[in-house]
C-alpha positions in Angstrom: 24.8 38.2 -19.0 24.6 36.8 -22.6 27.0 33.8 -21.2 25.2 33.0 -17.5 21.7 32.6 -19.6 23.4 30.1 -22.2 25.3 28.3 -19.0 21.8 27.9 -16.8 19.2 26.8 -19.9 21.7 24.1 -21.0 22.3 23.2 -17.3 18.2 23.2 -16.9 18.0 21.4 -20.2 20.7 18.8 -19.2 19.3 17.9 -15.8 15.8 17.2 -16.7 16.8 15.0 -19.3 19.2 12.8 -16.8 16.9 13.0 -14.1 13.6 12.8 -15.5 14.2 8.8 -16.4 15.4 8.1 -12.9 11.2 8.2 -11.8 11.0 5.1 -14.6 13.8 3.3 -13.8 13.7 2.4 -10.3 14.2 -1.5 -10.2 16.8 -1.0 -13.3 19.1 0.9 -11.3 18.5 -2.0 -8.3 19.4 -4.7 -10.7 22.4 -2.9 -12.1 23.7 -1.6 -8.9 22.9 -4.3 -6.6 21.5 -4.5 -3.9 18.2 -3.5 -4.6 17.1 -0.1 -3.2 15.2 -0.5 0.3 14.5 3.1 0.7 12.3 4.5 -2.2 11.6 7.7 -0.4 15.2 8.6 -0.5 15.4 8.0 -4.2 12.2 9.3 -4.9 13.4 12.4 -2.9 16.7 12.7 -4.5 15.2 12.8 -8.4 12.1 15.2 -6.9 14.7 17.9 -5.8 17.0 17.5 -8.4 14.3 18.2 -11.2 12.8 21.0 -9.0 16.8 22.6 -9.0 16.3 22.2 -13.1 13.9 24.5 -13.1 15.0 27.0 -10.8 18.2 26.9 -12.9 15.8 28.2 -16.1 14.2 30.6 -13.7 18.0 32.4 -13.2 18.5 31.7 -17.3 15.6 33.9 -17.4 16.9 37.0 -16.2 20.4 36.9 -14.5 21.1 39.7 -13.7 17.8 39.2 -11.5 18.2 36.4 -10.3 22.1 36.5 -9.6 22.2 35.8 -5.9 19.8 32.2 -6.5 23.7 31.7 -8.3 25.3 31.0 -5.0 22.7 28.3 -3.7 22.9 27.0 -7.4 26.8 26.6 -7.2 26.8 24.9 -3.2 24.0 22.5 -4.9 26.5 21.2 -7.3 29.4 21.7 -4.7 26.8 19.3 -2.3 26.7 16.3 -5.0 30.1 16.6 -6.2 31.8 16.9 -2.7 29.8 13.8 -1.3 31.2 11.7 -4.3 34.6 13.0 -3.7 34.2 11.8 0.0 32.5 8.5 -1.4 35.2 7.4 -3.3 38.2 9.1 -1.2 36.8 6.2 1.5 36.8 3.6 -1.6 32.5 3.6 -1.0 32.2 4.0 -4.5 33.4 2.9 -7.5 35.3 5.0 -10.3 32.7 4.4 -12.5 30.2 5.6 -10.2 32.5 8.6 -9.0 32.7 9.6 -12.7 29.0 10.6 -13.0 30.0 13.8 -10.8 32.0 15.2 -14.0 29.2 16.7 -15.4 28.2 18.4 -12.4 32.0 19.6 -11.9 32.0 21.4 -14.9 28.3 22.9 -14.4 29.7 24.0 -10.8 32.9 25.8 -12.6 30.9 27.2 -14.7 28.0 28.5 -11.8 31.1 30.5 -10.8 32.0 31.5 -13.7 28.3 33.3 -14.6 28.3 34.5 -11.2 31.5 36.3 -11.3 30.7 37.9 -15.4 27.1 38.9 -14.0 26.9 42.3 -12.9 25.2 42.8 -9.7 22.0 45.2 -9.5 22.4 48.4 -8.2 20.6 48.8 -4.8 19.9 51.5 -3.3 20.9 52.9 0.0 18.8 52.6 3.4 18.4 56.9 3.9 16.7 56.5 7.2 13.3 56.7 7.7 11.4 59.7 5.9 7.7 60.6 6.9 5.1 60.6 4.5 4.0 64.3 4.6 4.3 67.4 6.9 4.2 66.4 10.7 2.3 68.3 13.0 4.1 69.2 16.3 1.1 69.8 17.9 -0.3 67.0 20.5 -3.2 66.6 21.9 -7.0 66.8 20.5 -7.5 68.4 17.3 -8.8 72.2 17.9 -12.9 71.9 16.8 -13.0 75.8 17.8 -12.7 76.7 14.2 -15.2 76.3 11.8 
């Protein structure tokens, strides 16, 4: 449990500080990459969920154990990013430079797995079947208002 916290507050701690300067260096990464971006949204959108992941990834740092099935969407998030660039540069759309930025994420991916599969699960209990709240009265009809 120990390890999973250590993996997911460094991986939090790591992605907001390469993500974080992507909302101040829009036209940077136009000039050094031309061409230019012509869709902000998509940019925008990219660095808006990736932050948002950062701090779902301190959420599961807070309490694995917990949190251990947010793991799975966690590891198919890096699996996503890495797996396009793979596909990116397997159809030579990319550069080896620019393929090289998913290394970071390869290694947080291996080590998703790895927290995943050293977390324990949480014992659950088992679905008994539906139990009533209190004695049930067999009796139908209107209640009796001879008494009394």
């Amino acid at each position: 449990m120990k390890f999973a916290k250590i993996v997911f507050w460094c991986a939090g701690a790591f992605g907001v500080l390469s993500l974080a300067p992507l909302y101040f260096i829009f036209d940077l990464v136009g000039r050094q990459n031309p061409p230019p971006i012509t869709h902000p949204q998509f940019y925008y959108g990219f660095a808006g969920v990736g932050l948002v992941w950062q701090f779902a990834f301190f959420v599961i740092a807070t309490d694995p154990v917990r949190f251990r099935p947010m793991m799975i969407p966690a590891i198919l998030e890096k699996v996503s990013y890495v797996g396009a660039l793979l596909v990116l540069y397997l159809e030579s759309r990319i550069s080896p430079v620019q393929a090289a930025t998913a290394i970071p994420d390869t290694l947080l991916m291996a080590l998703f797995v790895a927290a995943f599969l050293k977390t324990p699960g949480r014992p659950t209990t088992r679905y008994v079947g539906f139990q009533a709240p209190g004695p049930v009265s067999r009796r139908r009809g209107p209640p009796d208002r001879s008494a009394g």
